[in-house]
Phi, psi and omega in degrees: 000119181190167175242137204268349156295163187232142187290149159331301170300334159305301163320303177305309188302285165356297212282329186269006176274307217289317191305346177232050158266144163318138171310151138306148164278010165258319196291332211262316190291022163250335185292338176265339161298294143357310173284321168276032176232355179276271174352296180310324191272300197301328186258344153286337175259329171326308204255345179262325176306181190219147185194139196287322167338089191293153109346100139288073194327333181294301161275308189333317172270343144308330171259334184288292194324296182289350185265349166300312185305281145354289198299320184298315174280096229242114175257127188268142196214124177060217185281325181244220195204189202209102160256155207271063188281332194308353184287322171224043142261325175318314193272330184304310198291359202230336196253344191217142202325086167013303190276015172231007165312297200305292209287014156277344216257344167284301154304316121029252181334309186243022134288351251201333193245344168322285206293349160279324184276329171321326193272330205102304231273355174198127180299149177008285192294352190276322181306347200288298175351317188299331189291315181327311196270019197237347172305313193302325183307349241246288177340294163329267177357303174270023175265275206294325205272342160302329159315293167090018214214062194297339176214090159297080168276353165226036171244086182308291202326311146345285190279011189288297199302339232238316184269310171310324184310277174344284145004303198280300190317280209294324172317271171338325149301308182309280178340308188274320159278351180287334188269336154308326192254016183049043174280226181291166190244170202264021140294311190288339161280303172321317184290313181282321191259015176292302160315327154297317187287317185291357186257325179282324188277343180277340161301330218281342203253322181270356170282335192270322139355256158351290203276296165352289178284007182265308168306314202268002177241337184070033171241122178283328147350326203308342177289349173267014132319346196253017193285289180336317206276349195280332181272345155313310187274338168302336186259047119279311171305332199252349174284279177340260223274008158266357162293308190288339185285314172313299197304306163326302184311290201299333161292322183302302178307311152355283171297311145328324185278301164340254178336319162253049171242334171263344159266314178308321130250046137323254214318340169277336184194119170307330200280291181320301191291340178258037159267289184308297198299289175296012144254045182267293176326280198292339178261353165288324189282319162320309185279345177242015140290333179253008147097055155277165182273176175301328169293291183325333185262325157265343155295341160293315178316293170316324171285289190323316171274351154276007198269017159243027161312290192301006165279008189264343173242022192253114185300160200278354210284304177272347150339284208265010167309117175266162162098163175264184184258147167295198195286301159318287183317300176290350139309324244228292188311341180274357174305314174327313179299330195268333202274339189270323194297330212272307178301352182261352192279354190282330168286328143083175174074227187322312182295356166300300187323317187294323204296320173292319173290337159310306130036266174280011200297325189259351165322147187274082199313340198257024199033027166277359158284214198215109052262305201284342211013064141326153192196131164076192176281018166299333173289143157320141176299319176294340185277322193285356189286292183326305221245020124302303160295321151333288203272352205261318184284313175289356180259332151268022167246195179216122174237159226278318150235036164220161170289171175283162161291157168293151174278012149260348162278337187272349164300309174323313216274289191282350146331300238262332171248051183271081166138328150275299173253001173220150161269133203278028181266331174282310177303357179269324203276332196286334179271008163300284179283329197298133179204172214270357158286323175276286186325129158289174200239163196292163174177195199287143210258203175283189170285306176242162180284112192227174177105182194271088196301137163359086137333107154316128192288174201267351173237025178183124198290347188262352184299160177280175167220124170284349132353107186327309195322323207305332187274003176247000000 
C-alpha cells in the first residue's frame, strides 16, 4: 500500500536515510557533472578575473573555519535542509577578493563535512557533494566582481542584483540535477526550497551587517561574534529534528494501525478485507488523478481500506444472512459506518480524518445516502472518492451468488448513476484510470455471501435498486 506523492513523513524518512547511505551511482555522475562545471566555473573567475584587493591567507581560513562551522548547523525542511551559512558567506564576499569567495566556499563545505564521514556517520561519496551545493557563491560573486563595486553602500542595486544571482545560480544547479536523477520538476523544487531561500534572504541583512562592521573597523575578526547565535540555533536544529523524527514515528504508527486494523478485518470476513484492500489500489490512482497533494492521497488511501471496518460490530448473524434483510436489519448495517468513525476517532490524531471519510463512504451526491444524508461537496472528496471505488470494485467481482459485471456494464452503471448517486468529476476521473489491474477482475467468488445487501427504496421497502451500491 503506497502513493507514489510522498507525505511530509515520507520525505523526511527518505532524506535522512539517503544522507548516511553510500551515493548511487546515478546520483554521484549527476553530483560530478554539476560539481564539475561548478569547478570549472569557480576557477575561471578565480584566475581570470581581476581584483584590487590582496588574498589574506589568515582571514580567508578564518571564514572558511566559520562557513565550516556554519554548515554543521542544519535545519531539515522537506527532502533537505537549511543552513544559516549566508551570515558568513555575505560578509566573506566583501572582506575577501569576490572572485575567490566560490572556491573557499566549496572548500568550506567539505571541510565542514569531514568530521562526519571521519565518525562513519556519513559515507565518502557524499563529499563530492559540496562542489554541487557551492553554486550559489558563484552569482554574487560575478556580481561583484562584475561591478567592480565591493562594498556598495549606496548601490542597493548591486546588492539586490547580488542576491538575486545567489538565488538563481543555486536554484538552476538544483533543477539540473534533479532533471538528471528524473526527480522533482521544477514547480516541485520551487515548493522545497521556498523555504531555504527565505531563511536566507532573512540572514542576508545580518551578514551585510558583519561586513560592514568588519571593513569600517579593519577588524576582520568580527565575524566569531556571530559565533553564539550559531550555538543557540544548533540546539533549536537538534530540537527541530528530534520532533520530525517523532513526527515519522507517529506516521508509521498511524499506518501500522491502518494496516492492522485492515488484517483484522480480513481475518473477520475474507471477502470484505480483500474487497477493501483493492479498492484501496483503484481509490489511490483516482485521487492522484483528480491532482490531491500526498496527504489527502493517503488519507484516501486510508479511508478506502478501512471504510468496512465497522462491519467488525456488526452481528455475524446479519452479515452472513442469506436471502435479503428487512428493515430492522438493514438499520442495523448502516450503522457500520458511524461504528468504524467511532473506532478511529479513538485512536485519534490523522485517524480522526479517515474516521470522517469512512463516515461519509455511503453517502449520496444526491443526498439520499447514510449516515448523514450529505449531498454534494458537502461530502469529502475524498469519501465520494471510496465509494465510487466501492461500487466500481463490487460490481467487477464475482460472488457465490452472483456473477461479476462485465466492465462495460459496470462503466454503464456508473454513467448512468453520474450525478445521483455518485459525483461526476469522480466517475470521469475512475473511467479514466480504471484497468482490469486496478478494477478486480472476475473469479471464483467466496463460499457465502457477504457485504452490505439492497438498501430499501425510500418509497417502498420492497422495491428493487438498481444502484451499484446494490453490489457492495
Amino acid at each position: 500500500m503506497s502513493t507514489q506523492a510522498l507525505t511530509e513523513a515520507d520525505r523526511l524518512r527518505l532524506s535522512f536515510a539517503r544522507r548516511e547511505q553510500r551515493m548511487p551511482a546515478a546520483e554521484m555522475r549527476a553530483e560530478a557533472l554539476v560539481g564539475a562545471a561548478f569547478l570549472a566555473a569557480a576557477v575561471a573567475l578565480a584566475v581570470l578575473a581581476h581584483s584590487a584587493q590582496h588574498l589574506s591567507l589568515a582571514v580567508a581560513a578564518l571564514y572558511v573555519v566559520c562557513l565550516a562551522i556554519a554548515g554543521h548547523v542544519r535545519f531539515d525542511i522537506g527532502a533537505g535542509f537549511t543552513v544559516p551559512t549566508q551570515a558568513i558567506f555575505v560578509p566573506m564576499l566583501f572582506v575577501l577578493p569576490a572572485k575567490d569567495v566560490p572556491v573557499l566556499v566549496a572548500l568550506a563545505l567539505a571541510i565542514g563535512l569531514a568530521p562526519a564521514v571521519l565518525r562513519g556517520r556519513v559515507p565518502p561519496s557524499r563529499l563530492i557533494a559540496a562542489l554541487g551545493n557551492s553554486w550559489f557563491s558563484l552569482g554574487p560573486a560575478a556580481v561583484l566582481v562584475l561591478a567592480n563595486d565591493h562594498l556598495p553602500y549606496e548601490r542597493l542595486s548591486t546588492l539586490l542584483l547580488a542576491l538575486a544571482a545567489q538565488f538563481a545560480c543555486d536554484f538552476l544547479a538544483s533543477a539540473a540535477r534533479e532533471r538528471l536523477l528524473g526527480g522533482l520538476t521544477v514547480r516541485q523544487l520551487l515548493e522545497e526550497t521556498r523555504h531555504v531561500y527565505a531563511i536566507d534572504l532573512a540572514l542576508t541583512p545580518l551578514g551585510l551587517a558583519l561586513a560592514f562592521a568588519s571593513v569600517a573597523s579593519h577588524r576582520m575578526w568580527a565575524v566569531v561574534l556571530v559565533g553564539p547565535l550559531f550555538g543557540v540555533l544548533r540546539v533549536f536544529s537538534h530540537e527541530r529534528r528530534a520532533r520530525l523524527e517523532q513526527l515519522i514515528e507517529l506516521s508509521d504508527a498511524y499506518q501500522g494501525t491502518a494496516l492492522l486494523l485492515g488484517d483484522v478485518l480480513e481475518a473477520d470476513d475474507a471477502y470484505t478485507g480483500q474487497h477493501c484492500r483493492s479498492v484501496v489500489r483503484l481509490a489511490v490512482e483516482v485521487a492522484r488523478e483528480l491532482g490531491l497533494d500526498a496527504e489527502r492521497q493517503r488519507n484516501v488511501e486510508f479511508g478506502a481500506l478501512l471504510h468496512d471496518v465497522g462491519k467488525i460490530a456488526v452481528p455475524k448473524a446479519i452479515i452472513n444472512k442469506p436471502g435479503e434483510l428487512d428493515d430492522r436489519e438493514w438499520s442495523i448495517i448502516r450503522t457500520h459506518t458511524i461504528e468504524g468513525q467511532r473506532m478511529l476517532e479513538r485512536i485519534g490524531g490523522r485517524m480522526r480524518d479517515v474516521g470522517f471519510i469512512v463516515r461519509s463512504s455511503h453517502e449520496r451526491w444526491d443526498g439520499g445516502g447514510y449516515p448523514d444524508g450529505l449531498s454534494a461537496s458537502a461530502i469529502p472528496l475524498e469519501a465520494r472518492i471510496v465509494a465510487a471505488c466501492d461500487a466500481f470494485n463490487a460490481m467487477t467481482t464475482t460472488r457465490s451468488y452472483r456473477r461479476a459485471l462485465s466492465a462495460e456494464l459496470a462503466r454503464a452503471e456508473l454513467l448512468a448513476n453520474a450525478g445521483t448517486q455518485f459525483d461526476p468529476e469522480v466517475v470521469r476521473a475512475l473511467l479514466k484510470v480504471a484497468t482490469p489491474e486496478l478494477g478486480a477482475r472476475p473469479g471464483r467468488g467466496p463460499t457465502r455471501r457477504t457485504g452490505v445487501r439492497r438498501a430499501p427504496s425510500r418509497s417502498s421497502a420492497s422495491a428493487p435498486c438498481r444502484e451499484p451500491s446494490s453490489f457492495t
